[in-house]
N, C-alpha and C positions, 0 to 999 in steps of 0.2 A: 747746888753744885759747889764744891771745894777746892776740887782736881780736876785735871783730867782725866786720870784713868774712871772715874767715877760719876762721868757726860753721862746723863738720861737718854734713852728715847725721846725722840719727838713728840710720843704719846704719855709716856712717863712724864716727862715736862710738862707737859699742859695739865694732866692730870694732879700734880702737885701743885700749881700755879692755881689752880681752879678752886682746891680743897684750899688752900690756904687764905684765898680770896675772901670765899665764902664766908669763911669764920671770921674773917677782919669784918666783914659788910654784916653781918649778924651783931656782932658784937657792939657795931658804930649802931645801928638802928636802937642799940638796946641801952647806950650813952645815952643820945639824942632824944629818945622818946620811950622812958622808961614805963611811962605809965599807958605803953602800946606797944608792945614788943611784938605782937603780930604783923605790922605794915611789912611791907614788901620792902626793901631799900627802894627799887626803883621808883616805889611812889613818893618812901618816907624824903628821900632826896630831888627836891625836884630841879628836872632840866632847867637850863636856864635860858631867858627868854633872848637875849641877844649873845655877845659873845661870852669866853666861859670864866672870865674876869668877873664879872656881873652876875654871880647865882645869887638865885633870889634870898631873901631873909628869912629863917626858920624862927619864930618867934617863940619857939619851945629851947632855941639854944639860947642857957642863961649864959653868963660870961666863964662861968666855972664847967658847965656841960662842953662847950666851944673847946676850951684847953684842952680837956681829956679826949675828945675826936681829934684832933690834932697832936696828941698824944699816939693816937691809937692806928694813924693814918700813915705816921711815923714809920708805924713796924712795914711799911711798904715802898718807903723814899721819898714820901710827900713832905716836904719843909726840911727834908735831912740838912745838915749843913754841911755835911762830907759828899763826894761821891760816891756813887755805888761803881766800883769800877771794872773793869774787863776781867782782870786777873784775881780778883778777889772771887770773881765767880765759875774762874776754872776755865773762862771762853778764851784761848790760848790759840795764836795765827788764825785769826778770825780774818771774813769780811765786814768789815763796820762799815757802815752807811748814816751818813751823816746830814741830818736831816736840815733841811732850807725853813729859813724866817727870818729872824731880827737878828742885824749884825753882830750884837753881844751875845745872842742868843747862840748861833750859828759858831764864834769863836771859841764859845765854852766847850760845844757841844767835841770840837774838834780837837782845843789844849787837855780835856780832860784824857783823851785818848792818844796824845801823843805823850802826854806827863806820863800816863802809866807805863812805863820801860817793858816790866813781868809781858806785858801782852802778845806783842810782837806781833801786831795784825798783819794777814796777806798783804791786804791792800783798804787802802782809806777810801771810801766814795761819798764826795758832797754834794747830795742832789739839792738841784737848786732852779728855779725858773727864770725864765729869761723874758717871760712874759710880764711879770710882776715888776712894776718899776716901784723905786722907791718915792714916795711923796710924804709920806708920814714925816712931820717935822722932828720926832723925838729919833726915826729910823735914820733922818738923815744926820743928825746932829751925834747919833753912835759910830757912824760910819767913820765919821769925818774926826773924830777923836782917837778913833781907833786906828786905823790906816790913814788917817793925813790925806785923805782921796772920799770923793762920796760915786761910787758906782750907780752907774741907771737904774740896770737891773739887781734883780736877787742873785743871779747869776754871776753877775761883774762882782758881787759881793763873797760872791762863794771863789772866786779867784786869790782877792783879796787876803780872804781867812785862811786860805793856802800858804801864802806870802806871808803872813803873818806867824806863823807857826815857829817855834824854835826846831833849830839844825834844819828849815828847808832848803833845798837845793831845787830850783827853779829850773826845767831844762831850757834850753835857747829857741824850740820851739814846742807846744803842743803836741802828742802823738796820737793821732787819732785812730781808734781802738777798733775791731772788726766785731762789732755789735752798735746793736738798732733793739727797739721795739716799736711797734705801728700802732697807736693810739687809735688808728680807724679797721684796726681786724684783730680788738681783744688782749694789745697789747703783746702781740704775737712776735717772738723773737727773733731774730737772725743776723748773719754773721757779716751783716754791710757797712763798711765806714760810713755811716751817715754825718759822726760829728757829734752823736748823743751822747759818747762818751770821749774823753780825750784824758789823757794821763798829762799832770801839767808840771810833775817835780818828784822827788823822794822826800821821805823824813826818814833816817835812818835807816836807809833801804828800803823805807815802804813806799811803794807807787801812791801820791795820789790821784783819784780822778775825779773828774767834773762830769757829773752826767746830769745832762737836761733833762726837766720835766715839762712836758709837750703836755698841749692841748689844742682844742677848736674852737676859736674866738666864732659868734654868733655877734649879731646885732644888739645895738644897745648899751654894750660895754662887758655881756655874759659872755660865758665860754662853758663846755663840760668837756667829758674824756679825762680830764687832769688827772692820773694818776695818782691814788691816795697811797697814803703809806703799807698798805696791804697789797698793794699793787705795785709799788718800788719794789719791796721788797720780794714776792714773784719774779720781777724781773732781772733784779742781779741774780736771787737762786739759777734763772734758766740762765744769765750768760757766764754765770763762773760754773758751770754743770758742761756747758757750750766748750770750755776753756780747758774742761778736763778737772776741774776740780768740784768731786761732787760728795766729800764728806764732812771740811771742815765747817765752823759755826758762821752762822750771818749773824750778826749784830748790830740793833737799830740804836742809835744814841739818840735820848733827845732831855726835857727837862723833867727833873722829879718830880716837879709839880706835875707832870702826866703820866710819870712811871705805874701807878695802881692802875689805870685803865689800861697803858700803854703793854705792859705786861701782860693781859689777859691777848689782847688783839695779838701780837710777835706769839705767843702761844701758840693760835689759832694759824697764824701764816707760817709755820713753821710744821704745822699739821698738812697741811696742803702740800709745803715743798717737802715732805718728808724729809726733814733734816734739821739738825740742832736750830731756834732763830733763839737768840736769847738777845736782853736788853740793859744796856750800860747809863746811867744817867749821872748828869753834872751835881756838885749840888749847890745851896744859897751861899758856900764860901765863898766858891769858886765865879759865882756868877757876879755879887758883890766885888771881887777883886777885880773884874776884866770892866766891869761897871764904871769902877771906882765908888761906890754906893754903898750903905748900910741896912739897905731894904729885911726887914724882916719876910719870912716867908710868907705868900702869898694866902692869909688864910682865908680870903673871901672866894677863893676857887676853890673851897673845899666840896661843898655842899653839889655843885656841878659834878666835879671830877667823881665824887662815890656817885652819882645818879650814871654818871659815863662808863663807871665801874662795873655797877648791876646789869649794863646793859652788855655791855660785853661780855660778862660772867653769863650769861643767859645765852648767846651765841657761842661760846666756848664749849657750856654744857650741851648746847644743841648737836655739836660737831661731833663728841666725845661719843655719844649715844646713837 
């Protein structure tokens, strides 16, 4: 995507998202393990056994194979140090939805898309849990550099990154929004001030919102229902549809280190809500600056992210056909 006059289909998108996937995950398999170009990615990269920071060690990546996959991974915004941003990809008065995690995480996710002026999003949406308190010593110690304040929850943090924002205009109270979704019948839509959405300010005229991400605490400290990202994004589709606005693009922001898989998935949910979903990501500049950090890109999440890849790519194609 370049322009707008020249937005895909929903099926055109995915369909090009897919081929081009493809040939990245071929290509990485045939870095990686030249002397076995037939593995599947999803084997040749394996899952990783805890989280996706932690993928396991490929003993077939010499230190020179490693750089060329991280080369190659590149052409998809894995380690980019730019962003990939709204307006470069033509997604023009979008919804952006702005995905919950780590305070720096979460601020990037949001400066990048307020820095891009070209964009001009509808409306800003930072979905965030309110469930999720912060305890992580490194969560708490970004909070607290960052805004001067360490919030409870994810949620108090997604306040925060609002507040934080250059040109926010904070309104003097909350407005709570006529839209719900019920995590106990499917995520089912309608048009009740619950409180799940609330508008807390502008950024140059753009609304933003705060919308909760609910779930069902069970015993023992578990919960499920939590809405995953394929599921957020379902849910704004039906309440900006609900609102009267049921052409322009959704877009999910989150980090580049996820965008190869993250791309396939917003694909896939963008097939579902029959409408443009396209994906904007931060990159290692931007996240180092709001850090204050020199971190190099994340390469020991490579090996995950293409197994995360394959497996999406395989659910995309499933959809497609």
């Amino acid at each position: 995507m370049t322009n707008h006059e020249s937005t895909p289909t929903p099926r055109e998108y995915a369909e090009q998202v897919l081929t081009h996937s493809e040939g990245v995950l071929r290509e990485a398999v045939g870095i990686a393990f030249p002397e076995n170009l037939d593995l599947e990615p999803v084997q040749a990269f394996p899952k990783p056994t805890e989280v996706r920071a932690e993928s396991p060690d490929i003993p077939e990546l010499t230190d020179e194979r490693r750089a060329a996959l991280l080369n190659k991974a590149g052409e998809l915004g894995f380690g980019r140090p730019e962003n990939v941003a709204l307006s470069e990809q033509g997604l023009i008065g979008a919804t952006v939805i702005i995905e919950g995690g780590q305070p720096h995480k979460m601020l990037a996710e949001a400066r990048m898309v307020v820095d891009d002026e070209a964009a001009q999003p509808k409306s800003i949406i930072i979905s965030a849990s309110p469930h999720r308190e912060l305890k992580n010593e490194a969560e708490i110690a970004s909070a607290q550099r960052l805004f001067g304040r360490v919030g409870r929850t994810e949620y108090d943090v997604a306040g925060d990154v609002a507040r934080a924002l250059p040109g926010f205009t904070e309104y003097p109270e909350p407005r709570v929004l006529n839209a719900a979704y019920d995590i106990n019948d499917n995520n089912a839509v309608s048009q009740e001030p619950t409180g799940q959405f609330k508008a807390v300010g502008e950024v140059n005229g753009t609304p933003v919102i705060l919308m909760q991400i609910s779930r069902r605490d069970l015993e023992g400290g578990k919960y499920d229902r939590q809405p995953g990202t394929a599921a957020v994004i379902g849910i704004v589709d039906e309440v900006t549809k609900a609102s009267g606005n049921e052409t322009s693009p959704l877009v999910h922001v989150t980090s580049g280190t996820y965008r190869p898989s993250r791309t396939l998935g917003v694909a896939l949910a963008g097939l579902s809500a029959n409408r443009l979903v396209g994906i904007a990501t931060y990159g290692n500049d931007l996240l180092n600056e709001i850090k204050g950090d020199n971190a190099p890109a994340p390469v020991s999440q490579l090996p995950g992210e293409l197994h995360e890849m394959a497996v999406q790519a395989a659910k995309l194609q499933e959809a497609l056909s």
